[in-house]
C-alpha angles and dihedrals in degrees: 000000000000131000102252119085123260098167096082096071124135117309090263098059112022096075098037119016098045101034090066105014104047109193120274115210136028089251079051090052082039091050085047109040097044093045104142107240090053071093098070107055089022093059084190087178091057087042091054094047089043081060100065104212125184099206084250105084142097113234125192120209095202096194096009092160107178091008088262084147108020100058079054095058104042085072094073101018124087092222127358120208102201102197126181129152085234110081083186083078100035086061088049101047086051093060090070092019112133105235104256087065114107122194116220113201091221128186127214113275103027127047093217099223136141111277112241090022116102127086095180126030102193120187120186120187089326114108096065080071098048103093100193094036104165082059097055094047087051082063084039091053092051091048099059126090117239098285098022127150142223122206124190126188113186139149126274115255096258148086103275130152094260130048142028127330109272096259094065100053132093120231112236086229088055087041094054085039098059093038084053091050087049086051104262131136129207113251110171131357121195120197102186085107110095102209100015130064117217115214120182112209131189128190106261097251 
């Protein structure tokens, strides 16, 4: 299963088709992730600019599937790592990839990134797959530069039209909470996402 969300899919299927049916191959996640109206309530263009790149940094997609994210990034990013656990995706993002995108084949439970490296940790709909997840943000703190940020963008703990059934998401108060325990502090919060909240963490100095 890779990374990158799935369950938030359209209304008709996010709360039966993929609860039960996961999908079955990477052109199904493709089909899925890259569905049109993911625009609307995404709002991918107001995410990038609420990011405040420079056009300098190195930002890591951990779970970038298709590249929904990542392509987007490497416009104002120096360099994009786009990382996901299904190399099926991976093979599809780079067909449309800008060239200073770079797929990292991940596992699990480690990135697999370069330690010091990373300007910009991003997380999209991801951490609510990651089963030990203080011990992957121990890996995600060594692999940040000094000053280096982490974003998440997950959904609200509710029913809601899009998204995952309740009892796969992640609270934002248990999100801050365990980024607090791995030794992160909030920095910056945005509200303009209908169904998702966007923390900002930074490792505590």
């Amino acid at each position: 299963m890779a990374l990158c969300a799935a369950s938030w899919v359209l209304p008709s299927l996010a709360q039966t088709e993929h609860q039960h049916h996961p999908p079955q191959s990477a052109a199904e996640y493709a089909r899925i992730l890259d569905d049109p109206e993911r625009d609307g309530w995404q709002k991918p263009h107001e995410v990038i600019l609420a990011l405040k790149l420079s056009g300098q940094e190195t930002v890591a997609d951990i779970g970038s599937g298709t590249g929904y994210f990542a392509n987007r990034l490497a416009r104002h990013a120096r360099r994009v790592f786009a990382v996901d656990i299904d190399a099926g995706l991976l093979a599809i993002s780079l067909k449309t990839a800008p060239g200073n995108v770079t797929p990292v084949l991940a596992s699990p439970d480690n990135p697999r990134l370069p330690e010091s490296a990373i300007d910009l940790v991003f997380f999209c709909d991801v951490l609510h797959h990651i089963e030990n997840r203080g011990a992957y943000l121990e890996k995600v703190k060594h692999v940040l530069k000094p000053g280096g940020r982490v974003v998440v963008i997950d959904f609200h703990k509710r029913e809601m039209k899009i998204g995952p059934p309740s009892e796969m998401k992640i609270d934002r108060a248990e999100m801050v909470r365990e980024f607090g325990q791995a030794g992160f502090r909030l920095i910056e919060e945005q509200g303009f996402l209908p169904y998702q909240y966007f923390v900002m963490f930074s490792p505590v100095p």
